[in-house]
C-alpha positions in Angstrom: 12.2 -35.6 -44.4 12.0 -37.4 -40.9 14.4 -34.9 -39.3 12.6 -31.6 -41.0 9.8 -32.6 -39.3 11.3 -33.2 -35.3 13.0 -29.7 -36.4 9.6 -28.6 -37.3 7.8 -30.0 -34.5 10.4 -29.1 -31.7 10.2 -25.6 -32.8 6.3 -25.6 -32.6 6.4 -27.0 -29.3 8.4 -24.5 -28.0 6.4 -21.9 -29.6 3.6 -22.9 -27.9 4.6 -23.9 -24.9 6.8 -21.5 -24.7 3.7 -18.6 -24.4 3.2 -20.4 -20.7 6.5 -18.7 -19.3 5.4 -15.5 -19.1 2.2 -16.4 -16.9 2.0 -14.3 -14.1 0.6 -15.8 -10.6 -1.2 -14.1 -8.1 -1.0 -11.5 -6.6 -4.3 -12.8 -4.7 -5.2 -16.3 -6.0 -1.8 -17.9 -6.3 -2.0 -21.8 -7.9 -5.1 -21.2 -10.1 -6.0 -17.7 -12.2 -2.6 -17.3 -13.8 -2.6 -14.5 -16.2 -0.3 -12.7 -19.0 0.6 -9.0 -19.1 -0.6 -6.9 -22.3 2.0 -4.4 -23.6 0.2 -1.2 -24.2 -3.4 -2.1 -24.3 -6.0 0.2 -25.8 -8.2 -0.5 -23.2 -7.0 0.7 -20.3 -9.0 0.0 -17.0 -9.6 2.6 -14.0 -7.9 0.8 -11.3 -10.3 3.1 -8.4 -13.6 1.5 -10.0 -15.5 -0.6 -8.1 -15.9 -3.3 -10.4 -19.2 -5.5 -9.4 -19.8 -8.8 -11.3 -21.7 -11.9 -11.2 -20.8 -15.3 -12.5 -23.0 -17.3 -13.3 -21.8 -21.3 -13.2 -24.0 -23.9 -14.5 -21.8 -26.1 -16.1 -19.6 -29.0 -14.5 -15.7 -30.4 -15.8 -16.8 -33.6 -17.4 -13.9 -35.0 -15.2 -14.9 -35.1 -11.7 -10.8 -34.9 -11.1 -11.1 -31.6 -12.6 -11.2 -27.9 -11.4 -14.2 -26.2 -13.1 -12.6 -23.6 -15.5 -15.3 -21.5 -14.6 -13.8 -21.3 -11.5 -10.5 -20.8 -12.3 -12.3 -17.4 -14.2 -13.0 -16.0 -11.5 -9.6 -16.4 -9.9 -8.1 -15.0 -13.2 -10.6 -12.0 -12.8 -9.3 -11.7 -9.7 -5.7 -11.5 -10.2 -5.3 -8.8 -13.3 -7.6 -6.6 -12.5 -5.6 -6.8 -8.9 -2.1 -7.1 -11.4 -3.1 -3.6 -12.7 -3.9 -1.9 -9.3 -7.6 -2.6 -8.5 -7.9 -3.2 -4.6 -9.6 -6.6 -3.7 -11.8 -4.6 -1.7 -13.3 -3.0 -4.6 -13.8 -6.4 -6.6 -17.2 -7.1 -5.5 -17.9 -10.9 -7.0 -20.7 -13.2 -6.8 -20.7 -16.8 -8.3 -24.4 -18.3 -8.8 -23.9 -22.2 -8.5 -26.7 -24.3 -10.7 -27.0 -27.0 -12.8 -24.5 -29.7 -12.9 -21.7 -27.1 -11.5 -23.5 -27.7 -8.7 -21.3 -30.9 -7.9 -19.0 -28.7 -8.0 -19.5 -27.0 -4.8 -20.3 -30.6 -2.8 -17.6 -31.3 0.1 -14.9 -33.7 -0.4 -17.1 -36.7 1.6 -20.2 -36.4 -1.0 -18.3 -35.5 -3.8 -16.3 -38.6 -3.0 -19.5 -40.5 -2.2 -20.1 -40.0 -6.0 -17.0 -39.5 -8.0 -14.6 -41.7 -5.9 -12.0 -38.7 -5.4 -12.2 -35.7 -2.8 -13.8 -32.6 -4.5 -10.8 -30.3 -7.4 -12.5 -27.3 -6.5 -12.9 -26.9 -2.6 -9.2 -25.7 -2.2 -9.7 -23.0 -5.1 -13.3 -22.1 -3.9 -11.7 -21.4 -0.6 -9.1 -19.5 -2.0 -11.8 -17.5 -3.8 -14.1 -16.9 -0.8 -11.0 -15.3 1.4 -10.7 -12.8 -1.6 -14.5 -11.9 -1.0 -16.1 -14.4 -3.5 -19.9 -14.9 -2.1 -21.0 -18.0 -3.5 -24.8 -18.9 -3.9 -26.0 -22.1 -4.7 -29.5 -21.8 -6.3 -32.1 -23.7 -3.7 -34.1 -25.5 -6.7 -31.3 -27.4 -8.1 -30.2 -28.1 -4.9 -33.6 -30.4 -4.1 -33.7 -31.6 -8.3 -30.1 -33.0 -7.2 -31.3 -34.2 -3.8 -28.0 -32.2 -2.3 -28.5 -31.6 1.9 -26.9 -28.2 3.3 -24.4 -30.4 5.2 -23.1 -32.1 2.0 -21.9 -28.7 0.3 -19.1 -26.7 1.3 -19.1 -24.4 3.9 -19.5 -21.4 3.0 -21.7 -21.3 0.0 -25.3 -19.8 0.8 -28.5 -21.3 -0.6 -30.7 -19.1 -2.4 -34.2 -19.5 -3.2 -33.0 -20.0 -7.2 -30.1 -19.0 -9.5 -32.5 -16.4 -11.1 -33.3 -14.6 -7.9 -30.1 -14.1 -7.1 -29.0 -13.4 -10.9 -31.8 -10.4 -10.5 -30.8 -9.0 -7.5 -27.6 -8.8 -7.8 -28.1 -7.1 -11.4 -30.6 -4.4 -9.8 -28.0 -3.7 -7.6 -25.8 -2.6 -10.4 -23.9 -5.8 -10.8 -23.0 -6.8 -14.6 -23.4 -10.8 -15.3 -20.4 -12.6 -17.0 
């Protein structure tokens, strides 16, 4: 009975597992965003649209040693649409930091201030801001956290709040994942 279940359970695994070798990396966020080609989808998407979207992040990893998966969505937004033909250029992406996500945009000297280990997400948020990724972090969590411009990563912008920027963005034809 013993060996029908390692049989079992080895042939499981590899199952499983197995799914992860045809992960695809890149072609613009390599290391984070991997994604899986779909055989004749019924969906198919117009690789000339310009595809405007708005994440909206407000949610921390409960590990501090921990990319945000959030994060890692947009990077896998990023990469099949780009997979399938859609030029970067016309990926137009905002990510609206609040909440507790919002340790997740703190530079590696705060973040280690608090969590004892350099921030998981400053080399991906990098990575996502050379593809075009604006980031805003919304200006009333920033003062509820007591968070200072100089301890956030350069490049995010502070915004009034998460839902200004949530509305703007939306008025100007952006849709809100």
């Amino acid at each position: 009975m013993k060996i029908y279940l390692i049989v079992l359970l080895s042939f499981l695994g590899q199952w499983v597992f197995g799914q992860s070798e045809n992960r695809i990396e890149g072609p613009v966020i390599f290391g984070y965003g991997a994604t899986y080609e779909i055989e004749d989808p019924d969906f198919e998407i117009d690789a000339d649209q310009e595809y405007k979207v708005i994440f909206d992040l407000y949610q921390k990893n409960s590990n501090p040693e921990k990319i945000n998966t959030s994060l890692n969505t947009i990077a896998r937004f990023i990469n099949m649409h780009a997979n399938l033909g859609v030029d970067v250029s016309d990926m137009k992406i905002v990510a609206v930091v609040h909440g507790s996500a919002s340790s997740d945009i703190m530079d590696d000297e705060f973040h280690n201030e608090k969590y004892d280990v350099d921030n998981p997400n400053a080399d991906l948020i990098s990575k996502l801001q050379k593809a075009g990724v604006e980031f805003y972090l919304c200006g009333q969590t920033m003062h509820v956290r007591n968070l200072d411009r100089d301890q956030i990563l350069e490049g995010v912008n502070v915004a009034l709040s998460a839902m200004t920027v949530n509305n703007y963005f939306v008025a100007k034809g952006y849709s809100q994942l």
